[in-house]
N, C-alpha and C positions, 0 to 999 in steps of 0.2 A: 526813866529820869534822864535829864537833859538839864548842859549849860547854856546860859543864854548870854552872850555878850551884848554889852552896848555898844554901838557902834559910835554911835552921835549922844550928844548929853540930852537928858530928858528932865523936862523942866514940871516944878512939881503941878499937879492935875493931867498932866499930860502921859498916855497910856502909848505902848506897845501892842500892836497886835499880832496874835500869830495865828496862826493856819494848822492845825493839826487833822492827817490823813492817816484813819482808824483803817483798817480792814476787820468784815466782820468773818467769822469764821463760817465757812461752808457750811458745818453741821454743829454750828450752833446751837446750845438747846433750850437757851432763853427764847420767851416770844417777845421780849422789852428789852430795851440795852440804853442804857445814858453812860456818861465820860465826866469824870471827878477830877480837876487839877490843880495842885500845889504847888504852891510859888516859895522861895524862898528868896531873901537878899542874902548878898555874901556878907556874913557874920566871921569877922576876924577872930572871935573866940572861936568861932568854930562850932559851933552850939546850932542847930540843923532840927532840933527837937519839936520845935514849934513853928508852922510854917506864917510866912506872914500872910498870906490869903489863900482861901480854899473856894472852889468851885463847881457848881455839878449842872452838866445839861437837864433841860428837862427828858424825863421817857422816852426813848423812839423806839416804836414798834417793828422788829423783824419781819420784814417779806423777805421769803424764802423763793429763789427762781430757780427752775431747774431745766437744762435742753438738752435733748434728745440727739443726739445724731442717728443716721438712721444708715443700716447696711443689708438689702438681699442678695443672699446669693440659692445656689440649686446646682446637686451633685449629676440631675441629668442630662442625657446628653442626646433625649429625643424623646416627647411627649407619646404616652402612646392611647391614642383613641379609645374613648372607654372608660380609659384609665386616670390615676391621678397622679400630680408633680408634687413632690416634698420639696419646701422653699424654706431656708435657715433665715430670720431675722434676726439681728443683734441690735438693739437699742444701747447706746454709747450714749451715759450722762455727764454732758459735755459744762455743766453748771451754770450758772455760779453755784450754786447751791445743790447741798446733797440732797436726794430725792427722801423727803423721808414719806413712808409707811401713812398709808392713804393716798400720795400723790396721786393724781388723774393723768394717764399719757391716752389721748386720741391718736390713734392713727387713722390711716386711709387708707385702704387696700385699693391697689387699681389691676386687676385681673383684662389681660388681653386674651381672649379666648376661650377663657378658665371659668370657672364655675365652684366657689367657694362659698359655705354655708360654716352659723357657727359653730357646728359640731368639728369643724376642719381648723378652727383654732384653739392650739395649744399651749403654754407657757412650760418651756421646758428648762430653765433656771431655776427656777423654785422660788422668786425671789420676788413678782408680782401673781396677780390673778386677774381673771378673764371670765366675766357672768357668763357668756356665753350668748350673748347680744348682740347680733350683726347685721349691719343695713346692708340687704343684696345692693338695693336702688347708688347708695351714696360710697358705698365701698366702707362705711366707717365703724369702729368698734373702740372700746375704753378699754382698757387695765389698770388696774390699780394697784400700786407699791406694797407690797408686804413685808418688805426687809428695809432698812434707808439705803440708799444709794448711792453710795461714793462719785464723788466727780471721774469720769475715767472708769465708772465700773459699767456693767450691763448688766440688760434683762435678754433674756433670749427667748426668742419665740420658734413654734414651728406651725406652717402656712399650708397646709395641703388645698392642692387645687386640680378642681377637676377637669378634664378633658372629655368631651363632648364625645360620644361615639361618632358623632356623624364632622368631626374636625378635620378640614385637610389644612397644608400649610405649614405657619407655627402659632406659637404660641408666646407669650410672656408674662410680666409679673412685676405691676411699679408697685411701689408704697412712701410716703407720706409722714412723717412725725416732725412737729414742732419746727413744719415751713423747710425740713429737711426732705429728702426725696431721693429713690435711690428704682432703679429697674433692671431686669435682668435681659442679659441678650436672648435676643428672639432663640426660640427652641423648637425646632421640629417637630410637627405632628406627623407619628407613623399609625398608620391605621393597623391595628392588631385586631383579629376573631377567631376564637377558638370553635371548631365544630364542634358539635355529634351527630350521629348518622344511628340510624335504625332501619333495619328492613325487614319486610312485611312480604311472604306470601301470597299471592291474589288467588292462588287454585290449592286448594287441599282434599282428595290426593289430585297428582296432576298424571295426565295419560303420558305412555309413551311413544315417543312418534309423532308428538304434537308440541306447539309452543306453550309455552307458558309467563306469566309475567308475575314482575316485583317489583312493591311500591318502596323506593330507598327516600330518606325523609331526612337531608339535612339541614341541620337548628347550628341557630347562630346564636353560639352563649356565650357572648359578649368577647372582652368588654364593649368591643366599638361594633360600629356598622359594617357591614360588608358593603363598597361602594359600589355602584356600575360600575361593569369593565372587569371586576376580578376576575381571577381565573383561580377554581378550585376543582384538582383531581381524585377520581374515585380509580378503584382498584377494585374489580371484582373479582371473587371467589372461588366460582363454581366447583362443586364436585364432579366426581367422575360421573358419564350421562347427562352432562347439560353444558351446552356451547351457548355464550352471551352473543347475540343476532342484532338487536336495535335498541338505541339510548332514545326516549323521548322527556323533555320538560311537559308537566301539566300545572304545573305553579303560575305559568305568563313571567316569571322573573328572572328569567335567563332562557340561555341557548346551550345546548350541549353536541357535542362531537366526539366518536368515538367508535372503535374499533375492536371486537377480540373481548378479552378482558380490561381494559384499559378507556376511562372517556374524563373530557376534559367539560366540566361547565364553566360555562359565562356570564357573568350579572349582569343583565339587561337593566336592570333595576335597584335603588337602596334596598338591602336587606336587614332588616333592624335588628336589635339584639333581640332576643325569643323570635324571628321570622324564620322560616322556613325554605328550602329548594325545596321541591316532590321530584322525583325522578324516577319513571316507569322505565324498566328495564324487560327487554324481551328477552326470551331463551327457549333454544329448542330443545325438548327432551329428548335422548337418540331412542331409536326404536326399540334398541337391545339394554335399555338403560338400565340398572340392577334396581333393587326392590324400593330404595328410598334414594331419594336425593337432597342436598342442601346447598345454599347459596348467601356466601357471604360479601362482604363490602368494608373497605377502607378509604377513608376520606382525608385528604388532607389540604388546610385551610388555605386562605387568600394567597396563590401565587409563591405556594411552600412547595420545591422539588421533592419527587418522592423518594427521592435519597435520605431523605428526614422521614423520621419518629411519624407516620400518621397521627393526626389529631385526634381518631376515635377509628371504631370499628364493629360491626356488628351480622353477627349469624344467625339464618332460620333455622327452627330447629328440622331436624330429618321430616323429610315428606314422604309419605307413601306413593306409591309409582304404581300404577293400573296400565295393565296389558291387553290393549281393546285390538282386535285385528279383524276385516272384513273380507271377507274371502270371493274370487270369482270364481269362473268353471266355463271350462270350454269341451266339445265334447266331438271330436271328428270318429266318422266312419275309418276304416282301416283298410274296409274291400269296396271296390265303385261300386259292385252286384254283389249279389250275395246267390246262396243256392239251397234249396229245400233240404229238409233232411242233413242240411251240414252246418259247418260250428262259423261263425266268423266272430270277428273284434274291435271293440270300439277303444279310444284311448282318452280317459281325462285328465286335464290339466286345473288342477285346483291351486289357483295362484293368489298370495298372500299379498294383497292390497295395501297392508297396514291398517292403522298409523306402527303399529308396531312391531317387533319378532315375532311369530307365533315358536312360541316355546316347545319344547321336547315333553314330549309327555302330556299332551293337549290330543282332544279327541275332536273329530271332526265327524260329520253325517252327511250320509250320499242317501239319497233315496231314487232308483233307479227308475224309470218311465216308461217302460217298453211300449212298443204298440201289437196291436194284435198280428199276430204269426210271428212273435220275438219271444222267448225263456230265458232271460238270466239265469246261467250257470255256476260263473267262477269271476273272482277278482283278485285281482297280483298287482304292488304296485312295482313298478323297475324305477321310482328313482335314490333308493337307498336313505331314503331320511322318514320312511312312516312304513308302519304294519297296518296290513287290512285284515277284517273280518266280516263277514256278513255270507249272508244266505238270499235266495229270492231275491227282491229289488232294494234291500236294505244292507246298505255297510257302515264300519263304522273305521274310519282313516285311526292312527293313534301314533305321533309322532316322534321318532328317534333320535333327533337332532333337531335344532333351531333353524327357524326355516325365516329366512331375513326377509324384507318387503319386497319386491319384486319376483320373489322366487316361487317356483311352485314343488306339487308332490305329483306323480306321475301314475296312473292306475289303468291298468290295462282290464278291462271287461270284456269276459267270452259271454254269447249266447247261441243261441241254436233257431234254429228258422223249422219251423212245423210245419207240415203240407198244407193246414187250414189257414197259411196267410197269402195274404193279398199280393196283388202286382208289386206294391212298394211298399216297403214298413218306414215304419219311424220309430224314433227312441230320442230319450229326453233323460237329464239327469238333475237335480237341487241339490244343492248343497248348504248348512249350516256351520256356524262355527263351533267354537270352543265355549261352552257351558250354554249352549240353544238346544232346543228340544224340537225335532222335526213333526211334531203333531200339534206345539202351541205358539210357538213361536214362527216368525216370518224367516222365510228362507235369505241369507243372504245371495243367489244368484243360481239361473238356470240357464240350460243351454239345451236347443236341440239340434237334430242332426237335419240333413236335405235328405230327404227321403229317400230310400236307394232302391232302386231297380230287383225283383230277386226274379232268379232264372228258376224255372219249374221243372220238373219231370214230364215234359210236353210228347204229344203225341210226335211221333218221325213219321212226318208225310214222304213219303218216296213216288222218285218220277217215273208217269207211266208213258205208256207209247201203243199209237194205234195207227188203224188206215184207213181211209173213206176214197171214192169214188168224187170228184171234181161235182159239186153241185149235189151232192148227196148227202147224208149227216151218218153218225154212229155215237152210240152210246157207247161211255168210257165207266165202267165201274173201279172209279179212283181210288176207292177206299180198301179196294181188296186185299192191297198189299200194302197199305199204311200198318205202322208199328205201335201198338197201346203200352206208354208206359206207367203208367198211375189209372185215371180215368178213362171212363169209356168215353170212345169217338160219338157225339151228337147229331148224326147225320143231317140234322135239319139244319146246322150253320155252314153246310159246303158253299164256300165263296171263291168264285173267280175273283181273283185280285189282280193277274194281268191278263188283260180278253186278247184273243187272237187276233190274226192281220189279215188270214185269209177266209173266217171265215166266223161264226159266232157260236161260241162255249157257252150253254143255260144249262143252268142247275137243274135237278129233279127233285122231288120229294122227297125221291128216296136216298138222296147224295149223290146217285148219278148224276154224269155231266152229258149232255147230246153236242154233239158239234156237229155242225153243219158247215159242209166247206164249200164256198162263192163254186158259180158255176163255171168261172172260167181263171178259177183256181191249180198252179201247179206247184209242184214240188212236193216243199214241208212246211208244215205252220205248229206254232208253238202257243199256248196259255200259261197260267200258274194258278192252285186253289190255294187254297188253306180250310182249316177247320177246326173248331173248338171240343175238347174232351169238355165231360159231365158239370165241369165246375168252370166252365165258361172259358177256358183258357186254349188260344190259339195255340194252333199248330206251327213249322216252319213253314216256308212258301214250296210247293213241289210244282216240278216244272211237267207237263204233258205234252210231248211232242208228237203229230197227225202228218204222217207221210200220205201225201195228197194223187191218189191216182188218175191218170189219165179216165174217162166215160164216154165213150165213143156210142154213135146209137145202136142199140140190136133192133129188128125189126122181124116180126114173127112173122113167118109162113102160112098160116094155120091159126084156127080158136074154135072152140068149141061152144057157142053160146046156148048150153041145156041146162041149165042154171043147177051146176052140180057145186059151185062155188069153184070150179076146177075151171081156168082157161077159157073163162066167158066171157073175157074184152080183149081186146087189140092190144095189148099194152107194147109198148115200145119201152124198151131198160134204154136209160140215157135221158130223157126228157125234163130230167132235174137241171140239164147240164145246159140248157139250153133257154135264152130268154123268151121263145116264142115257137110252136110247132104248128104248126097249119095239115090239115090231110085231107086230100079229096079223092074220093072215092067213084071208081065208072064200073059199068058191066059190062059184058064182051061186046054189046052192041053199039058204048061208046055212052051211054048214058050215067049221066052224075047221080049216083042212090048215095052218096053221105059227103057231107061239108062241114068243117069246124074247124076256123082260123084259129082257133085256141085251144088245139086238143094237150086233152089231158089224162089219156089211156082210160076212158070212158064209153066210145064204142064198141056195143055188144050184135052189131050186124039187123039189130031190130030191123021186121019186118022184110028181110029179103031169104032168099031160098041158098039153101045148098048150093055152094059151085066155086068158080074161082072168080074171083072180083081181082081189079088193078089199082094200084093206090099211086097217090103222088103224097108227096110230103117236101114238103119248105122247111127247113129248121134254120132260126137266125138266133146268131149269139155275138152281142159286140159290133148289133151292123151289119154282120155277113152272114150270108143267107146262101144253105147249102138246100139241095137237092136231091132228095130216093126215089126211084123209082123201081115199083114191083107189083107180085102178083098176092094174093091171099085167098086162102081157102075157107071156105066157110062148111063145118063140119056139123052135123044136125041130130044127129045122132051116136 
């Protein structure tokens, strides 16, 4: 209620108008609203009861408006790949009108980088609702009022938005209500990936002495990508018996480097979430490595020091460990010659090639090879890490100590040398390893010897010594005083091995030697024989030295040609000695009865008488040519 003064007189027909400014109330809860007014003139009684005019608008219909302000915010303070951003929104109903229950608020999400679906829209007020109906394309979604909505009150929402595994940069977050608009400062994408690692055995069991390899398999479980260029470190494990040798990638999606226990991979490539590293790992088993082994791995992710918690970790279970070792054999003589009847030694060297220790208590086979005129006696080994046993040409090694790669066992073998071998023997030795069988199985390695020389029980030729006449020969029975010691002397092999100088040494039938010494031969002259006992085996060389006498010529006085086989030619002693003897013959009356430029003690006086005859004789030796002259008797009786 209200006075109204007049200011000015109003004349009657004539009206006042007034302006009346209603406000309707925000939460209103008519949908129709009109305006009734009562007039009154100033009644001096005072009497107010009845008014003089009453008025009513027609119906107006309530429109209800209601806006929105709009507020995001976001408590993070760096997006992480993969992963997703919690975003608060507050809807602030800024009026005229309270929101009531059914209202429709559209918003518009504008996602920079993010990746929001409706399952990632919530109403956390409790005081609208959300179908769950979201346009990726348009960014837009409805809620609808469930409570009214005071001017000045809110709806609150919450925004999750996702981050892209493969996001670098940043990221942010507009949104849109009733032509209001609100974004959040840009947010750092960090690329986050959690491994795991598993590793796999490639050899079950693995040798010792030998490499071996393992497949390590690191997985990327998200949430984001692993980019090119990362850097993630592995830590390997090893047990005792296996040293890590070489890192290789077989994935193509990186590079790796590394040393020891320790290597460093590189992403050559995106690694998605569920992708993969493979990473072969080499390692050598040691030779003396114990009965099992195992090898583990720790991994930690993108460019994480390994000062921090590894991301994963993973161990094979115990391996069994197989002891292969390959053995050689070398086998020297001990004596350059050897000798009949007596012992000598050969020594082997049975050296452990690997790949692994041969172990203590491992048996080894020799099978010895004699050759004919050798007897295996005895075997001893001298070098303190194995016992032998064996008989004949079979032993068997059995070791006391671990016998490392390189090294060997040492066995000295006696045999003995029989009269029935040959000029040279030979010997040969095989060897097998630990769990081989020397009758079916293949030897691992033989060795034989150079053949060696054996010295025999030989006949002792001894030097003889004789004399001849210049141009005359003598037979030397060599053999007379040779020494038999095993075999009998073969008389038929008597050999001159060095022939004389002054004159020529021929053998006989019967192992005599004849020499003949040049006829103008002096001093001494020397030879050498030799000769084989029963089983063909030479003698030493014995020297014969031939003290060479002066043969001057005798010339007989006298012969008796009655053919008593007594003194029936001329002979002349010395005519050996000479290259040429001429003799002519006269009788006292000066006539020539015998002529023979070439005599050769062949004249027996044929066809002359009793008496004395005169002789010339020429003897030439070397060119010079000597002269006899004398008488001869011819006896007839």
């Amino acid at each position: 209620a209200f006075n109204l003064t007049v200011a000015n007189s109003v004349a009657p027909n004539q009206s006042i108008t007034l302006t009346v400014n209603a406000t309707v109330a925000a939460d209103i809860a008519a949908s129709i609203i009109n305006n009734t007014i009562k007039v009154w003139s100033m009644d001096p009684a005072g009497d107010y009861s009845t008014p003089d005019g009453t008025a009513t608008t027609p119906d107006v219909t309530v429109n209800r408006t209601s806006s929105f302000k709009v507020e995001k915010t976001t408590t993070a303070a760096k997006a992480i790949a993969g992963q997703s951003v919690d975003f608060k929104v507050v809807l602030t109903n800024s009026g005229p009108s309270t929101a009531k229950t059914g209202h429709a608020i559209v918003v518009t999400e504008k996602p920079d980088g993010l990746v929001i679906t409706g399952n990632d829209i919530s109403i956390t007020s409790g005081n609208a609702t959300f179908d769950g109906i979201y346009n990726s394309g348009t960014g837009k979604f409805t809620i609808k009022v469930s409570q009214d909505i005071a001017i000045g009150s809110t709806i609150v929402l919450n925004i999750k938005g996702h981050v892209p595994g493969n996001a670098t940069g940043v990221v942010k977050n507009g949104i849109e209500v009733d032509g209001d608009e609100d974004e959040t400062p840009p947010i750092p994408v960090e690329s986050q990936a959690k491994l795991t690692v598993t590793k796999v055995a490639d050899q079950n069991p693995v040798k010792a002495g030998t490499n071996t390899t393992f497949t390590v398999t690191i997985s990327n479980s998200g949430p984001g990508e692993i980019a090119s260029g990362r850097v993630i470190r592995l830590g390997e494990m090893p047990s005792a018996g296996l040293a890590i040798s070489r890192y290789d990638i077989t994935s193509n999606n990186g590079t790796v480097v590394g040393s020891g226990n320790t290597a460093t991979v590189t992403t050559n490539k995106v690694v998605a979430v569920g992708g993969t590293i493979v990473v072969k790992v080499t390692a050598a088993v040691a030779a003396d490595a114990p009965t099992t082994i195992s090898n583990g791995v720790k991994v930690w992710g993108p460019d994480k020091p390994t000062t921090e918690t590894p991301d994963d970790e993973d161990k094979t279970p115990e391996i069994p460990v197989v002891y292969e070792t390959k053995l050689s054999i070398t086998k020297r003589a001990d004596q350059s010659r050897v000798k009949v009847r007596e012992m000598t030694t050969f020594t082997l060297e049975v050296k452990n090639d690997g790949p692994a220790v041969l172990q203590a208590g491992k048996t080894i086979s020799l099978v010895e090879r004699p050759g004919q005129g050798l007897t295996i006696k005895e075997y001893a080994v001298t070098s303190n890490n194995a016992t032998v046993s064996g008989t004949g040409n079979n032993a068997v090694l059995t070791t006391t100590a671990s016998v490392p790669v390189g090294a060997t066992i040492i066995v000295k073998v006696t045999a003995e040398i029989d009269e029935q071998s040959p000029d040279i023997i030979a010997n040969g030795v095989s060897v097998w390893g630990p769990g081989k069988d020397p009758v079916k199985d293949p030897e691992d390695d033989r060795d034989d010897i150079n053949p060696i020389p054996v010295d025999f029980l030989l006949i002792s030729a001894q030097d003889d010594d004789a004399m001849v006449k210049a141009g005359a020969q003598v037979t030397i029975d060599v053999l007379a005083n040779d020494i038999v010691t095993l075999s009998a002397i073969n008389t038929a092999t008597v050999a001159v091995v060095k022939q004389a100088q002054k004159g020529i040494a021929a053998v006989n039938i019967n192992g005599t030697i004849t020499y003949t010494a040049d006829k103008n031969a002096t001093g001494s002259d020397m030879f050498t024989y030799r000769v084989q006992d029963a089983k063909a085996r030479w003698s030493n060389e014995a020297e014969v030295t031939v003290a060479i006498l002066d043969n001057p010529l005798i010339i007989p006085n006298a012969f008796s040609p009655n053919n008593d086989n007594v003194n029936d030619q001329f002979v002349i002693v010395g005519v050996e000695a000479y290259d040429q003897i001429s003799l002519t013959v006269i009788n006292r009356w000066g006539n020539e009865v015998y002529r023979n430029d070439k005599y050769n003690n062949e004249w027996n006086g044929s066809g002359l008488n009793a008496g004395t005859y005169f002789y010339l004789i020429e003897a030439t030796k070397a060119g010079k040519k000597e002269v006899f002259k004398g008488s001869v008797l011819i006896k007839r009786n």
